[in-house]
C-alpha positions as CSV (number, residue, x, y, z in Angstrom):
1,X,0.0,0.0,0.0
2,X,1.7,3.3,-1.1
3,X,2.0,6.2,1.6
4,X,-0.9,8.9,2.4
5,X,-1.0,11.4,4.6
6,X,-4.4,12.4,6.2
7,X,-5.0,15.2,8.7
8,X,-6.7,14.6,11.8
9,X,-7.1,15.7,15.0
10,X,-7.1,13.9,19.2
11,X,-10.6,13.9,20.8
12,X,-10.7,11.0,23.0
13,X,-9.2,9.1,20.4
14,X,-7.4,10.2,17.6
15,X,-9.9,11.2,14.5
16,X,-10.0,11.7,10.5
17,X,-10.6,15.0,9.2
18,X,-11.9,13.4,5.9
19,X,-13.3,9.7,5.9
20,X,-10.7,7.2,4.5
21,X,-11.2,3.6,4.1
22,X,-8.3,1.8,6.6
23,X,-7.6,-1.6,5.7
24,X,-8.0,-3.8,8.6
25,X,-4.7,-4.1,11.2
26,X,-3.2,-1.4,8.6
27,X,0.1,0.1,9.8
28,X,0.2,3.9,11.0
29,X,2.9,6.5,12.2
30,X,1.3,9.5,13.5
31,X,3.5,12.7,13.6
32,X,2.5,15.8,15.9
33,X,2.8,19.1,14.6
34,X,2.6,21.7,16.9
35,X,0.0,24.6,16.4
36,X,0.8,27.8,14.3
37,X,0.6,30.7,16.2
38,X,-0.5,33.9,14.6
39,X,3.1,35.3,14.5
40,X,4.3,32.3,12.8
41,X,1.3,32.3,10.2
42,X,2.1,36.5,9.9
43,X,6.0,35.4,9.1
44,X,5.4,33.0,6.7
45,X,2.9,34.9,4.6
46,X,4.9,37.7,4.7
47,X,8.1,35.7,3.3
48,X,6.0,34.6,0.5
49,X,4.3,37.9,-0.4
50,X,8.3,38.6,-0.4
51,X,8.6,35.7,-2.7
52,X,6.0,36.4,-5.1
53,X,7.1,40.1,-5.4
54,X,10.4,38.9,-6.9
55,X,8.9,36.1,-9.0
């Protein structure tokens, strides 16, 4: 089975954002990303109005 990523989120368990259809006993890593704060977001978009100005 090739590789997808999914987003999702932890309630009591952790849940799909989208519905996908998990074999049975399939395999899973899980990676936490920590939350964006609104300076970080500000930063970014700022780097790639930057970015678009030169393109």
């Amino acid at each position: 089975m090739p590789s997808v990523t999914l987003k999702a989120h932890d309630g009591q368990a952790i849940l799909l954002d989208e519905p996908y259809a998990l074999p049975a006993n399939a395999r899973l890593l899980v990676t936490l990303v920590e939350p964006e704060t609104d300076a970080e977001r500000a930063a970014w978009a700022g780097l790639s109005l930057a970015g678009l100005a030169r393109a």
